[in-house]
C-alpha positions in Angstrom: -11.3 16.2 -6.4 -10.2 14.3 -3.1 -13.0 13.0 -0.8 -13.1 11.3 2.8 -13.4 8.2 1.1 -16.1 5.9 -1.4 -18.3 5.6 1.7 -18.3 9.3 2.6 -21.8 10.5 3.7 -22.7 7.1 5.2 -23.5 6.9 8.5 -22.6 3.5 10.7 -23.9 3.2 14.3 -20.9 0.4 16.1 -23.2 -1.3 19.1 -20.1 -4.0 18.6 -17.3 -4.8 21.1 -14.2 -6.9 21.0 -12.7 -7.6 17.3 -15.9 -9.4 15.2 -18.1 -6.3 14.7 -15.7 -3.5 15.8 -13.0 -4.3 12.7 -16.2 -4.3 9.9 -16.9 -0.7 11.7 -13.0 0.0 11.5 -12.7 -1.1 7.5 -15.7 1.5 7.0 -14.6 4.4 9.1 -11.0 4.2 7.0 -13.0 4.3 3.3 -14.9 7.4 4.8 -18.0 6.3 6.7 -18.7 8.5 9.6 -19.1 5.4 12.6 -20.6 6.3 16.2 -19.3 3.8 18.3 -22.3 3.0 21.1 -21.1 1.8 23.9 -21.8 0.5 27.2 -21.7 2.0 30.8 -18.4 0.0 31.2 -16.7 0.2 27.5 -15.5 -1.6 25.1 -13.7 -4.6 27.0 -10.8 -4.2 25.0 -10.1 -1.1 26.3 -8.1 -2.7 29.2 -6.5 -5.4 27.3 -2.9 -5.7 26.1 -0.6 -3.2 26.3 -2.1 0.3 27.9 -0.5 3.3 28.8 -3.9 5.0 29.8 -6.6 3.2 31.3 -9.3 2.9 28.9 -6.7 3.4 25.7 -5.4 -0.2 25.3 -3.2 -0.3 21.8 -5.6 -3.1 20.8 -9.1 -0.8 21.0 -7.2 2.0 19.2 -6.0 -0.3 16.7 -9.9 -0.9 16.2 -11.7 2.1 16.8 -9.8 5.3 15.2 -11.5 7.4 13.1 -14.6 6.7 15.1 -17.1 8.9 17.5 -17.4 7.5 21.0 -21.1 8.1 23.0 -21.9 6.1 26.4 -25.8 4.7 26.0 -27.1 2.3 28.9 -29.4 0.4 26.3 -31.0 -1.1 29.4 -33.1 1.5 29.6 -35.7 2.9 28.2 -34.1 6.2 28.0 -30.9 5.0 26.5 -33.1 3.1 23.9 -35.3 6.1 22.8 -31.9 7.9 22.2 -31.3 5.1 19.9 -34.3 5.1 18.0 -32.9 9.1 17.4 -29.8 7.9 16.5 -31.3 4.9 14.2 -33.6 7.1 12.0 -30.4 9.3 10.8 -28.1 6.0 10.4 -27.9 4.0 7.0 -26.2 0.7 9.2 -26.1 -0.7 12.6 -23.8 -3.7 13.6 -24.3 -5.4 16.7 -23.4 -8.0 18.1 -26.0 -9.4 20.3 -27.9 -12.9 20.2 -31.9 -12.9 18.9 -33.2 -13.0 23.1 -30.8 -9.9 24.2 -31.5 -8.0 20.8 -34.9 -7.9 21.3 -34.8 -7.3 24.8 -32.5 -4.0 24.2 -34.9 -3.2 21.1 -31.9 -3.9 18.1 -34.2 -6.8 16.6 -34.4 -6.5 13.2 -38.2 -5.9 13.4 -38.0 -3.1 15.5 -35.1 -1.4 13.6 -36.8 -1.4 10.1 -39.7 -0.1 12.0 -38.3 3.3 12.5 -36.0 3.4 9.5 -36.9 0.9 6.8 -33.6 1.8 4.3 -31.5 0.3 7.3 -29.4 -1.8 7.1 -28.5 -4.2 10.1 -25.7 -6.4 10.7 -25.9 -9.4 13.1 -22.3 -10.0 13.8 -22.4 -13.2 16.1 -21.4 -16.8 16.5 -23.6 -19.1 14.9 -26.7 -18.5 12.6 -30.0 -17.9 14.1 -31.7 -20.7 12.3 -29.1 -23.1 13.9 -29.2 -25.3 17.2 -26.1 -23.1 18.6 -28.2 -19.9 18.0 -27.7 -18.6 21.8 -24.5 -20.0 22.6 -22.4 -17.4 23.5 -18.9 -17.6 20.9 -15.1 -16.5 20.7 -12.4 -16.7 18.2 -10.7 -19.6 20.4 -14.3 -21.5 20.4 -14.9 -21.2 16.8 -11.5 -22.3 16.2 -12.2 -25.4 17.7 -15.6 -26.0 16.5 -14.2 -25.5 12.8 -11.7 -27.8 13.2 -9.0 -25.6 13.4 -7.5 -26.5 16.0 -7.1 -29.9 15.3 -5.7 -29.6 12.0 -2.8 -27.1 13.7 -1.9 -30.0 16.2 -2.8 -33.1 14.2 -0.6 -32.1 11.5 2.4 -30.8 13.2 2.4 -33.6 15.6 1.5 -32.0 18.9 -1.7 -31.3 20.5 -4.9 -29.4 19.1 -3.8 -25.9 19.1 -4.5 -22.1 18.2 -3.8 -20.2 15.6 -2.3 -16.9 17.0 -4.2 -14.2 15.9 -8.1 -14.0 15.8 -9.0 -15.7 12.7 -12.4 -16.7 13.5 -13.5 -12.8 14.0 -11.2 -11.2 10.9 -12.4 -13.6 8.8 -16.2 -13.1 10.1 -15.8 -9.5 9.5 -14.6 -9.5 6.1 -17.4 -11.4 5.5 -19.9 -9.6 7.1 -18.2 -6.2 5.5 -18.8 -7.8 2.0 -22.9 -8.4 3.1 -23.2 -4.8 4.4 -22.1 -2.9 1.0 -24.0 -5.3 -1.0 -27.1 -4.6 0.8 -26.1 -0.8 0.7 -26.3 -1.2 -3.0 -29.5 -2.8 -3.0 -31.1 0.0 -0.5 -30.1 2.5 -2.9 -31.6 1.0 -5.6 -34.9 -0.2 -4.2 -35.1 2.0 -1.2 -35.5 -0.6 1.0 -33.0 -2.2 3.6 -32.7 -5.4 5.2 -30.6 -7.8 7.8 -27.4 -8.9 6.9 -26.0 -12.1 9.0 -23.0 -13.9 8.6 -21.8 -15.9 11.8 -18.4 -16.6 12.6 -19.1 -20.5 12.7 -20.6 -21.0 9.4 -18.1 -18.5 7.2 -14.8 -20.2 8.9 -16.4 -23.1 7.9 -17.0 -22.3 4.4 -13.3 -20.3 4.2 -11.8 -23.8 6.0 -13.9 -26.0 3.6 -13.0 -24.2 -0.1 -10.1 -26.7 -0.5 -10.5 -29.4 2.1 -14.2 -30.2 0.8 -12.3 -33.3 -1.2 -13.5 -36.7 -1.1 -16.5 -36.1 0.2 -17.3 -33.4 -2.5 -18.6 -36.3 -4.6 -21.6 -38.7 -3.4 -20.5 -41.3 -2.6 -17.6 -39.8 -1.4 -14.6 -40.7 -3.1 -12.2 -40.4 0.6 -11.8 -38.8 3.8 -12.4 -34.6 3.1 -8.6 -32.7 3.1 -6.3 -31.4 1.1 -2.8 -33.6 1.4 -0.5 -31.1 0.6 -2.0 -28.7 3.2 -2.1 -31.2 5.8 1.4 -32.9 5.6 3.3 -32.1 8.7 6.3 -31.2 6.6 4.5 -28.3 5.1 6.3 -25.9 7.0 9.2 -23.4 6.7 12.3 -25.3 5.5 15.4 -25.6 7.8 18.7 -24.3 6.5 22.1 -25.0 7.8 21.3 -21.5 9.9 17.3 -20.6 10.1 14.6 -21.3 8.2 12.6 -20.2 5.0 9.6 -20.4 3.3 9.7 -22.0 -0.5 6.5 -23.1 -2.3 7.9 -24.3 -6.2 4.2 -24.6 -7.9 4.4 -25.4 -11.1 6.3 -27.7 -13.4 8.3 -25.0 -14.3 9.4 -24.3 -10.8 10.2 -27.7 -10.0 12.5 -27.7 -13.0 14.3 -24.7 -11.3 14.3 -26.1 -7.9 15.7 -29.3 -9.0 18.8 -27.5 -11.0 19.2 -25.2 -8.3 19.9 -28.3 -5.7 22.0 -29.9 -8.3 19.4 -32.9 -8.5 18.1 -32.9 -12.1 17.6 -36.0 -12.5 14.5 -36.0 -10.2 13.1 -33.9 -13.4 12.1 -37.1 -14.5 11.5 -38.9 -11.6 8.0 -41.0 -12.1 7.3 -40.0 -8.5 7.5 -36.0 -9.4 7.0 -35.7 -12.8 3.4 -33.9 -12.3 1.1 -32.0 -10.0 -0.9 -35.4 -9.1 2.3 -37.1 -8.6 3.8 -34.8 -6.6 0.9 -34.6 -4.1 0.7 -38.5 -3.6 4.1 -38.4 -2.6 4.0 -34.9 -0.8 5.7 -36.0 2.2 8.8 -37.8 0.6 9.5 -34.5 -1.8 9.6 -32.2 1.2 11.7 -34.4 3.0 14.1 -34.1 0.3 13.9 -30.5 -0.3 14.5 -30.0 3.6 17.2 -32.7 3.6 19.1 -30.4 0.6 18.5 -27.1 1.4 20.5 -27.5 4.6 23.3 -27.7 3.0 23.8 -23.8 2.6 22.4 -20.5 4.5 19.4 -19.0 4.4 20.9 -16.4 2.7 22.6 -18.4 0.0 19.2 -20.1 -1.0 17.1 -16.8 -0.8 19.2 -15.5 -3.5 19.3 -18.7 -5.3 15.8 -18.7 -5.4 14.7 -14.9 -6.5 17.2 -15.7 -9.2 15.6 -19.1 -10.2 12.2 -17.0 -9.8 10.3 -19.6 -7.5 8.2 -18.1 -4.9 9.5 -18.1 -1.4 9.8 -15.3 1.7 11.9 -15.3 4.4 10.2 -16.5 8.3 9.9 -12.8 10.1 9.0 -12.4 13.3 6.7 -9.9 14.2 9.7 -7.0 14.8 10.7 -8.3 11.5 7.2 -7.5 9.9 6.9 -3.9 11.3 10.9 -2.8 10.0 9.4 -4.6 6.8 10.9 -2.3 3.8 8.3 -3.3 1.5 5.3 -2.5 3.9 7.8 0.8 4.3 7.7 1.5 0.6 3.7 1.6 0.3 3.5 3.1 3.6 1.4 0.9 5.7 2.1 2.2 9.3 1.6 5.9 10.1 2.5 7.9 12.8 0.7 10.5 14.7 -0.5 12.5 17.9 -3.1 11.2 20.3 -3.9 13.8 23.1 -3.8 11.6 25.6 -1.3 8.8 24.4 1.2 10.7 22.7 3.2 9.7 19.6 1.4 6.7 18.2 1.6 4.3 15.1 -0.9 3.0 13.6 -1.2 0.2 10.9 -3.5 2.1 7.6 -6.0 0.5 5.3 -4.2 -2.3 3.1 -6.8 -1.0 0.4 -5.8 1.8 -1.9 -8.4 3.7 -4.1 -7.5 5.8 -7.4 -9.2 8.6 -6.5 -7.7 10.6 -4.4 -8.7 10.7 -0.7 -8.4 13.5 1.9 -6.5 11.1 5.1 -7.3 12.8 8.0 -7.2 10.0 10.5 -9.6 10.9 13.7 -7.9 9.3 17.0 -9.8 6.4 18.7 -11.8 8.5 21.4 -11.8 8.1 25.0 -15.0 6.4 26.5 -17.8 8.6 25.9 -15.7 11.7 24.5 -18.3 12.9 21.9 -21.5 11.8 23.9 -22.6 15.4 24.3 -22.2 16.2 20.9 -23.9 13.5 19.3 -27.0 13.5 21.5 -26.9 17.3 20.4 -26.9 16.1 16.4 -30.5 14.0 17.1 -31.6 16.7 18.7 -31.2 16.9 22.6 -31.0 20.8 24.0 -27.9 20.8 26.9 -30.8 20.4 29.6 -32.1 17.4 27.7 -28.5 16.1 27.9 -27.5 16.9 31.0 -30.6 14.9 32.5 -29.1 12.2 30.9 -25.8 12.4 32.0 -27.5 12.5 35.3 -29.4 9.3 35.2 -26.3 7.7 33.8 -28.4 6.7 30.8 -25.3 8.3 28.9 -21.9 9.9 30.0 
């Protein structure tokens, strides 16, 4: 029997914004969650970034925030916080993004959560741990990048200048994270009946996802060298040039070396002291993919793409991002979906990457204009229309 999803009849209330909180709300609205996005007088910020064809509608805050119910609550007031506390006692998670000084002040503290629903569970989806010296700094994607040491390692290692990577790392990453925390503590509230806070700050997981393979020499005590991986951090580990383009090769093991080698018509490098194993091959890293590159310009991109699905050693051609969204693969298991929005038209949307067994009923709910459903929430905990429209009136909602 199809469902809405494995988190069907859980309730999520979004106080998020931008990308860190709003995507772990996103990933739990697709599985089935029903998410009440709270927001502000002024919205969602990215509701006016990027690409918009309707003020308020960026691509980027739909891309975020379908399947999601929108109300407008000034939490600056006491009005807008009692309508909280409503909404709280109903809710089974709240993710916010708000430092310990301005969560208390707007009553989303832990302490005063669990006080009116103690099965709650809260998510603190910020920049840096509350126990830490950087507990009140305010934090980015581009920041954490650079704190991380990110941003170095793209510039160092490609000879240019400390730079970004291009998407929001720092805040995906944070939020897959922080989405793992939140189901685990689900689990735990159903089985003890109690919640609890869930924190997992973008500074210390990109650290830990950055450190899982560069935690080297300095793994052991004394440290046995300098912390990184070589292979990762040789400039030449990049897309290989062709005589027409580039591509992307990454022979692994033994066996694929073997194959590379005959492929190139340089066998004798099969035995090769300097690339005869794994350790060898990663003290001299930089010479091999010198080679490689030196070789595979010899022929098109299209001659060693074939060469190499036949020799069955991993590799993928360099896409741009037009490339990735004509992708026939991504086509096949039908990533990107079309539909209607009423106010933006014919849209396309990119779906959950996850697929379940069972089958689910996909219904997808467009992202909702700023406060579209503000009226009918505030009638779900309870508000009468003159209750509501007193409200409305004070600009405590809209």
């Amino acid at each position: 029997m199809a469902s809405k999803g494995p988190l069907s009849g859980i309730k999520v209330l979004d106080l998020s914004s931008l990308i860190l909180g709003p995507y772990i709300s996103q990933i739990m609205a697709e599985w089935g969650a029903d998410v009440i996005k709270v927001e502000a007088p002024a919205g969602d910020i990215t509701r006016n970034i990027a690409t918009t064809k309707t003020p308020g509608m960026s691509a980027i805050f739909m891309n975020l925030n379908h399947n999601k119910r929108s109300i407008v609550l000034d939490l600056k007031t006491p009005e807008g916080q009692d309508v909280l506390k409503r909404l709280v006692k109903n809710s089974d998670v709240i993710v916010h993004n708000y430092r310990p000084r301005p969560a208390k002040k707007l009553g989303v503290s832990y302490e005063q959560l669990s006080s009116i629903n103690p099965k709650l569970v809260s998510c603190i989806a910020v920049g840096y741990g509350r126990d830490g010296r950087y507990s009140e700094r305010p934090a980015y994607d581009d920041l954490i990048q650079g704190i991380c040491g990110i941003a170095d390692l793209n510039g160092r290692y490609n000879e240019s200048r400390p730079g970004y990577v291009p998407t929001a790392l720092a805040d995906k990453v944070g939020s897959l994270m922080s989405l793992s925390a939140i189901l685990a503590a689900l689990y735990d509230a159903e089985k003890t009946g109690v919640g609890q806070e869930v924190e997992s700050p973008m500074f210390e997981t990109l650290a830990s996802f950055l450190l899982l393979e560069h935690l080297t020499g300095p793994a052991y005590e004394p440290p046995l060298g300098p912390p990184g991986h070589l292979r990762q951090m040789t400039p030449l580990r990049r897309p290989f040039k062709t005589s027409d383009s580039y591509i992307c090769a990454l022979p692994y093991t033994d066996k694929h070396w073997r194959s590379l080698f005959k492929i190139i018509d340089e066998e004798a490098l099969i035995n090769d002291p300097r690339f005869s194993s794994v350790a060898k091959r990663t003290d001299n890293t930089i010479e091999l993919y010198q080679m490689i590159e030196n070789l595979l310009q010899q022929n098109t991109t299209e001659y060693w793409l074939a060469e190499l699905e036949l020799a069955d050693i991993p590799f993928a051609p360099v896409s741009t991002l037009d490339d990735l969204l004509k992708d026939p693969h991504l086509h096949d298991v039908g990533l990107f979906e079309e539909y209607e929005h009423p106010s933006e038209g014919r849209l396309r949307r990119v779906k959950s990457p996850v697929t379940f067994s069972k089958p689910m009923i996909n219904e997808p709910i467009c992202a909702s204009s700023l406060g579209e459903n503000s009226r009918e929430i505030l009638q779900e905990a309870g508000y009468d229309d003159n209750q509501i429209d007193r409200l409305f009136k004070a600009s405590v909602s809209a």
